[in-house]
C-alpha positions as CSV (number, residue, x, y, z in Angstrom):
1,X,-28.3,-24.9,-9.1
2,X,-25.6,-25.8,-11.5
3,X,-25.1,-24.8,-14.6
4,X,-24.0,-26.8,-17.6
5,X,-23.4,-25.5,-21.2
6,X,-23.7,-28.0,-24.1
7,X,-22.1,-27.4,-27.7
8,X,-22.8,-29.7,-30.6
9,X,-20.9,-27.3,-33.3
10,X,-18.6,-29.7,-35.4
11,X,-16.6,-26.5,-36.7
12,X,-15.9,-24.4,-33.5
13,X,-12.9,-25.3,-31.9
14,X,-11.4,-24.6,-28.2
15,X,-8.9,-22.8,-29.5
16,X,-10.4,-20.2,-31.6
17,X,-11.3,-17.3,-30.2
18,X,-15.1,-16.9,-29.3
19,X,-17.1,-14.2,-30.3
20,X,-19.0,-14.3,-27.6
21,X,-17.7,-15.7,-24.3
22,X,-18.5,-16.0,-20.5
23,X,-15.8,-17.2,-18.4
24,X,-17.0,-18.3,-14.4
25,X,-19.9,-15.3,-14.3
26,X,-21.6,-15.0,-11.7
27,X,-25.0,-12.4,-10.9
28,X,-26.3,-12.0,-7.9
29,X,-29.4,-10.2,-7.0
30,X,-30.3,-9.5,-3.1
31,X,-28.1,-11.9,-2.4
32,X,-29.4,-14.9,-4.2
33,X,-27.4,-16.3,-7.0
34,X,-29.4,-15.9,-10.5
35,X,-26.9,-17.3,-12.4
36,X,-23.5,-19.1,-10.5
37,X,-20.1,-19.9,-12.6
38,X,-21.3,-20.1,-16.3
39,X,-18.9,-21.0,-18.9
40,X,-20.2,-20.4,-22.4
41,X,-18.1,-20.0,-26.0
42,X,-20.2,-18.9,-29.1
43,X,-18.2,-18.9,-32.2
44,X,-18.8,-16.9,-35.5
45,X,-21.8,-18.4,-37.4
46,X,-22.8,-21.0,-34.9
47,X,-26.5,-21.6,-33.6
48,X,-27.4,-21.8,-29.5
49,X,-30.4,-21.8,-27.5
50,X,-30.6,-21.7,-23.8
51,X,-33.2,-24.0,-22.3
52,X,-34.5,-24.5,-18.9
53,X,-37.2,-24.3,-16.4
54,X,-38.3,-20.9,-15.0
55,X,-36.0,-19.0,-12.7
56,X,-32.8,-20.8,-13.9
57,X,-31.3,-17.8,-15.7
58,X,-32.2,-17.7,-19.1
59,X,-32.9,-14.3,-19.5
60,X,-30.3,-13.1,-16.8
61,X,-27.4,-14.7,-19.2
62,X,-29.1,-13.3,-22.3
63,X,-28.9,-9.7,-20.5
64,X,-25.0,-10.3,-19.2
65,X,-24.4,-10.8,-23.0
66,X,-26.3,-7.8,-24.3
67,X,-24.9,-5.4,-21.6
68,X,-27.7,-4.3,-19.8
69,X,-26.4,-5.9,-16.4
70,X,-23.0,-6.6,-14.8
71,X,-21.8,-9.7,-13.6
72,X,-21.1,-10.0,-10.2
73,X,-18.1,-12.2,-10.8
74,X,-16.5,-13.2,-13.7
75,X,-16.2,-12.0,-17.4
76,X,-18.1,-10.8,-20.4
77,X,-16.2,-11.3,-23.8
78,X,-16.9,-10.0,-27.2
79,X,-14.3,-10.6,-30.1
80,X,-12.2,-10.9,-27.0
81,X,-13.2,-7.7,-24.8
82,X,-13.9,-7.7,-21.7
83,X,-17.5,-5.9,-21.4
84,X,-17.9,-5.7,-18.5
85,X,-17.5,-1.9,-18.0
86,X,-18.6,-1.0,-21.3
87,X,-22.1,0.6,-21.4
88,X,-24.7,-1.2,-23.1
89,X,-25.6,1.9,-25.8
């Protein structure tokens, strides 16, 4: 399964800092990858969805960004902190 993140914004550029940003994560559960290598930069003000067929990680991602599970591998950003040891609450 591979993993590929489109962005139609014309305003974000790649070198503004994301608000939100995933950089190579990785979650694993019983030792099957749920969601392998993502790269994903969301930028003040812009619109995303996340499409796809069922098992490919939707709601996994959605739950990396929001803190209730730790990546495996990789990084969680917000306004350019690392989350990943930050409690969700």
């Amino acid at each position: 399964m591979s993993q590929t993140v489109y962005s139609t914004s014309q305003t974000a550029t790649t070198t503004a800092q994301a608000d939100v940003e995933l950089k190579q994560v990785v979650k694993v559960f019983d030792q099957e990858p749920a969601v392998r290598g993502l790269d994903l930069r969301i930028h003040q003000g812009e619109f995303f969805s996340i499409l796809g067929p069922s098992g490919c990680g939707k709601t996994t991602t959605l739950r990396l960004i929001a803190g209730f599970e730790v990546p495996t591998a990789g990084q969680v950003l917000i306004q350019g902190i690392n989350m990943n040891r930050t409690p969700a609450h």
